[in-house]
N, C-alpha and C positions, 0 to 999 in steps of 0.2 A: 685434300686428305679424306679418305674414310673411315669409320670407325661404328663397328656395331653397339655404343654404349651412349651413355650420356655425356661424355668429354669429361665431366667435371674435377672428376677424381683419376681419369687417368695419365697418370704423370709422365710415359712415355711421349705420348701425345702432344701434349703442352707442353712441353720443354720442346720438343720438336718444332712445333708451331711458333713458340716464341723465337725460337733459335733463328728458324729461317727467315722472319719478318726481321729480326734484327741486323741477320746478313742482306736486308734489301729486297725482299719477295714478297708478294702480297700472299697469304697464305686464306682460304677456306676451306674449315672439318666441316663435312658430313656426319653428323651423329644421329643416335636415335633420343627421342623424348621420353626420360624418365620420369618419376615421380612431379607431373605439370610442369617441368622446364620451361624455360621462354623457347619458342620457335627461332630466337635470333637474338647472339648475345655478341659482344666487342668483348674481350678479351688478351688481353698482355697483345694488343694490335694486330689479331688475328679477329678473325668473324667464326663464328661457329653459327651452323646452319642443322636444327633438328628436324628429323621428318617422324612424323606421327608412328608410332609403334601400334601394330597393330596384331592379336592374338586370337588364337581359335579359341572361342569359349566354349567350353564344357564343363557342363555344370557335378558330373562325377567325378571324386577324388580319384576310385580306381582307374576309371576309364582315363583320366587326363596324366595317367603314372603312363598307360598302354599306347596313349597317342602322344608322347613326348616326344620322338623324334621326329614324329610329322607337324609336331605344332613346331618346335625347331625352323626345320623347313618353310616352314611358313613365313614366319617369324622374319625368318632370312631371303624367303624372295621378294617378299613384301616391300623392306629395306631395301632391296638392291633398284626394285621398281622406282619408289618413293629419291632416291640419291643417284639415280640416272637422269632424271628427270630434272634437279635440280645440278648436278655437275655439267648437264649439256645447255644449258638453260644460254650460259657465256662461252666462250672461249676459255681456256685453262691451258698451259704448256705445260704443266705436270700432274699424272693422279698417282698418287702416295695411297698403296693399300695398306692400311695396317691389319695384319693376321690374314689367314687365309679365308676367313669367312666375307671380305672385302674385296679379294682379289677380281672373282671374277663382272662385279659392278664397276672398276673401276679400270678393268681391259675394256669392256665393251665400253666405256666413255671414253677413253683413249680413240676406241676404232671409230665410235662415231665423228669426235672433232680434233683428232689427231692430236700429236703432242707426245710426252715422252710417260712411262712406266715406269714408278719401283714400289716395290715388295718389299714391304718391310715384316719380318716373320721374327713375331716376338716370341714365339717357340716351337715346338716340333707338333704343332697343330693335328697333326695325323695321329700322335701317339698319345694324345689327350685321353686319360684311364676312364672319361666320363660318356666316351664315344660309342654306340652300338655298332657291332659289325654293318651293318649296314652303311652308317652315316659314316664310319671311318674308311671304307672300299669307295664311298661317293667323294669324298674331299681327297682322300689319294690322288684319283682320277683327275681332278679338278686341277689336283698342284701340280702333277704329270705334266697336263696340258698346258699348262696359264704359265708356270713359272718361266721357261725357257723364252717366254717371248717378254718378259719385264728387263728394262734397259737396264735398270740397277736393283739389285738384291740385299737386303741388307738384313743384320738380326743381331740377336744379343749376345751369343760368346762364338768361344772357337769352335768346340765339340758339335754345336746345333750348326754350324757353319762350315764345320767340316761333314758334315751327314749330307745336309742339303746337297752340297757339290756331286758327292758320292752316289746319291740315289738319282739325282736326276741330269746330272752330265751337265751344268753347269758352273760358271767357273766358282771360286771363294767369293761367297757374300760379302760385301763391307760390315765388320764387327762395332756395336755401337753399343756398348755395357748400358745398364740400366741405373748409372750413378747421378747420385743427388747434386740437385745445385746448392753450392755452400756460400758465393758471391760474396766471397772473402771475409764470410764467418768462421768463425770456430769453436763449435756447442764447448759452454762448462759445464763440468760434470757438477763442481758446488754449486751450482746453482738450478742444477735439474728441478723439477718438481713430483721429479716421477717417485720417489718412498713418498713422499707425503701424500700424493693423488691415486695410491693402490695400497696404501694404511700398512707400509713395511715397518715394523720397530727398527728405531737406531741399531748399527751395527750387525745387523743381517744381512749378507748377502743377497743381491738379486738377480735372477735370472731371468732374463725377457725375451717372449716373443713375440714378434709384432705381424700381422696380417691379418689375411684371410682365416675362418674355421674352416677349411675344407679337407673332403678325406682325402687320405692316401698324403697328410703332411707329418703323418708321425705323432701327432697331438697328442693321441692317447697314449699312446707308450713316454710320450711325456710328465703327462699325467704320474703315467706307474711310476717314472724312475725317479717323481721330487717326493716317493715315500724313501728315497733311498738317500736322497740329499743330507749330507751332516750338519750341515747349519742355514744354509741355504732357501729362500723362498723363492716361490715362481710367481711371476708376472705374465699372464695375456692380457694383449692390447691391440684389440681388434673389432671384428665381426664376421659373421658367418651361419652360416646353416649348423655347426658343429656346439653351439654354444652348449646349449642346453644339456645335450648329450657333453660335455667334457664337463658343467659344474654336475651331473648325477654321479661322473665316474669320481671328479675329487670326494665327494662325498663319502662315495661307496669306499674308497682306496684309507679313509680316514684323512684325506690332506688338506681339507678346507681352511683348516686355519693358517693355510700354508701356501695356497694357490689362488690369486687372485686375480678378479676378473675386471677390466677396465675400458672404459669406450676408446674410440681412434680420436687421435686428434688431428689439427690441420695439418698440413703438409710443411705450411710455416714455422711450425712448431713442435716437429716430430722430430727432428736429431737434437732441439734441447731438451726433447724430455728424455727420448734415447742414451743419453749420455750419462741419466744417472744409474745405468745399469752397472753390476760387474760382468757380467756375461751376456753377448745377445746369442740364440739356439736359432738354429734351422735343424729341423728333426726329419726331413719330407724321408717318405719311402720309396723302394724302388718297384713303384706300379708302371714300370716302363719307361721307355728311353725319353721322355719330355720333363720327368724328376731325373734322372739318373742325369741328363747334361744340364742340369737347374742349374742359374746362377742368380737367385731372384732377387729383389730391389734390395731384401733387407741384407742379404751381404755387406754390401756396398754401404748402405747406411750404418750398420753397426760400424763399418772402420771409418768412418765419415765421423761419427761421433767419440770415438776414441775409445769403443766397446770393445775387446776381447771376442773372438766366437770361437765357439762349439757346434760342431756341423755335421752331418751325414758324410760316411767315406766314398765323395760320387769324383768323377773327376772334376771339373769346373770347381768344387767346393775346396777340394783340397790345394789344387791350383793355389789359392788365397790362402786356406787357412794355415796349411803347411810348408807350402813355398815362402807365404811371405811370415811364416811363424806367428802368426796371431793368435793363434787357438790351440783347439784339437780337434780329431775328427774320432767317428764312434759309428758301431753299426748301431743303426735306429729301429732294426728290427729289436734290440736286445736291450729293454730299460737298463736294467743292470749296467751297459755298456756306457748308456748316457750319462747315468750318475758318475761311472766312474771317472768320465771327464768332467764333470764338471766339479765334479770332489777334488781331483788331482792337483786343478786349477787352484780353487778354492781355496784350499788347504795349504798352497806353497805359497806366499808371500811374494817372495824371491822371482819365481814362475812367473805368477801375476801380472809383477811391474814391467816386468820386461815383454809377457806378450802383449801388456797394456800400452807400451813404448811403443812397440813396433806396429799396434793399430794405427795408433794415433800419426804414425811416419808414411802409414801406406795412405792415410787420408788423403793426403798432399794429391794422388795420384787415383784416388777414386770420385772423382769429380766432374759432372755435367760438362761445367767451364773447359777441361783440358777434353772430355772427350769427346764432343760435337763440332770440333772444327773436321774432323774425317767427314762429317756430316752436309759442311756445308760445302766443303771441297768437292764431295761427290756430284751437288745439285752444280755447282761451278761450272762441271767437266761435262754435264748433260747438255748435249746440241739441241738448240730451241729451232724450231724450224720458224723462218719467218725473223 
């Protein structure tokens, strides 16, 4: 497998890698070395293998805003050199790209010691809102080229799975959601620690978001609508480049005493703290078709934990929160709009229990456990030559 990060924290990844090691497959990630990593780590009985990260240094602020896309670039062929060199090193019957930034190191290791491809495309890579014309016309090109020749495709819901086919005349990826492993837990809410670790008073409502700060997820207009909340406090629980800039905006809004800001916690320990929310929020905006067919982790984890959502009206989102009645959905351009779902909730008791019910029943069904066996079927059905 490839992966342009440090493995550590990404959880598609590692459940991945666990998953197929358990079905019987020797499994080695390709990563890059973050913050001094070990070069070589054993993990849940997979190996993780990091190859040095290497970066254009420039020593100007403006100037390294002007060369971001080429230090990008770099960045990435440097990586692709560095994990060619170690995937060819043995023999492999299979290279797993994760995302499109992987793809094309892990065709050319294919063509050098043969063996089978899949792509695994954990979003709509091309439609990324952080991409410059430039760098988004070059990974077009890329996916154009590379995807059609990967033995199996695979990605996170229907909408980005029905696009893919669409744009590039391939058939349905295999759909592999981005739910949590529970391994026949089931987070309590009494026992969360999440009011006591984000300083909620007894009997306040909470509203949680969990992830990334990044723009274009709706943050700030978050921000705006918990001056519009009736009783209700906000929870982040994350990190991100957005931080700073979202405690100036609570400030500026007057909601400090009301928005609070918390670090991430394990991944072991994130649906029981999860669970002591009333509400968990996905706010993303629609900067393009890669939010607009979002169906991101914490979906799946709020109904994992038995949390109610409130969510942007994209389709993938409403999928869940509508279809399976857990929530509401809200245009996220329009605070106003946000509050008012989360007040509607809030405020009906009755409403409540029952979207609170029907989280807690879709749990059963948003789980790691039931939906990686499509996963390992797939590798099953892959011809190993030899």
């Amino acid at each position: 497998m490839f992966v342009t990060n440090g493995v550590s924290i990404d959880t598609r990844v590692i459940k991945e890698a666990a998953s197929l090691v358990a079905a019987g497959h020797t499994v080695t990630v390709v990563g890059l070395s973050e913050d001094g990593q070990a070069a070589r780590e054993e993990r849940e009985g997979f190996t993780i293998r990091r190859v040095r990260k290497d970066t254009l240094r420039v020593p100007r602020a403006g100037l390294r805003r002007a060369l971001a896309p080429a230090a990008m670039a770099w960045v990435l062929v440097d990586y692709s050199w560095r994990a060619f060199d170690v995937a060819t090193a043995e023999p492999f019957d299979v290279y797993h790209a994760h995302d499109l930034v992987t793809l094309p190191v892990a065709w050319a290791a294919r063509a050098r010691r043969g063996g089978r491809l899949v792509y695994d495309a954990h979003e709509l890579f091309t439609e990324l809102s952080r991409l410059d014309p430039v760098s988004r016309a070059v990974f077009r090109a890329l996916e154009t080229a590379l995807i059609g020749r990967a033995d199996r495709v695979v990605t996170v819901n229907e909408s980005i799975a029905a696009e893919l086919s669409r744009r590039y005349g391939v058939p349905a990826p295999l759909v592999l959601r981005n739910c949590p492993r529970l391994e026949g837990r089931r987070p309590d809410r009494a026992r969360s620690a999440l009011r006591a670790h984000a300083g909620i008073p007894a009997g306040a409502p909470i509203v949680l978001y969990q992830g990334l700060y990044m723009p274009h997820r709706g943050l700030e207009n978050l921000v705006q609508a918990s001056a519009r909340f009736t009783r209700a406090h906000l929870v982040f629980m994350g990190w991100g480049p957005l931080l700073a800039d979202l405690q100036g905006l609570a400030a500026r809004v007057g909601v400090s005493d009301r928005v609070a800001f918390i670090d991430p916690v394990p991944m072991s320990a994130l649906l029981d703290m999860t669970a002591g929310a009333d509400l968990g929020v996905i706010p993303y905006r629609n900067a393009g078709l890669n939010n607009f067919y979002t169906s991101p982790n914490k979906l799946f984890e709020y109904c994992a934990a038995g949390v109610p959502v409130v969510a942007s009206a994209f389709p993938e989102l409403k999928k869940v929160v509508e279809g399976l009645q857990v929530g509401r959905t809200f245009d996220p351009d329009d605070p106003d709009a946000i509050a008012a779902a989360v007040n509607a909730l809030l405020e009906d008791p009755a409403e409540l229990a029952r979207v609170r019910l029907n989280a807690s029943r879709a749990a059963g069904e948003f789980t790691w456990e039931s939906e990686v066996r499509a996963l390992v079927d797939a590798y099953a059905a892959l011809p190993v030559d030899g």
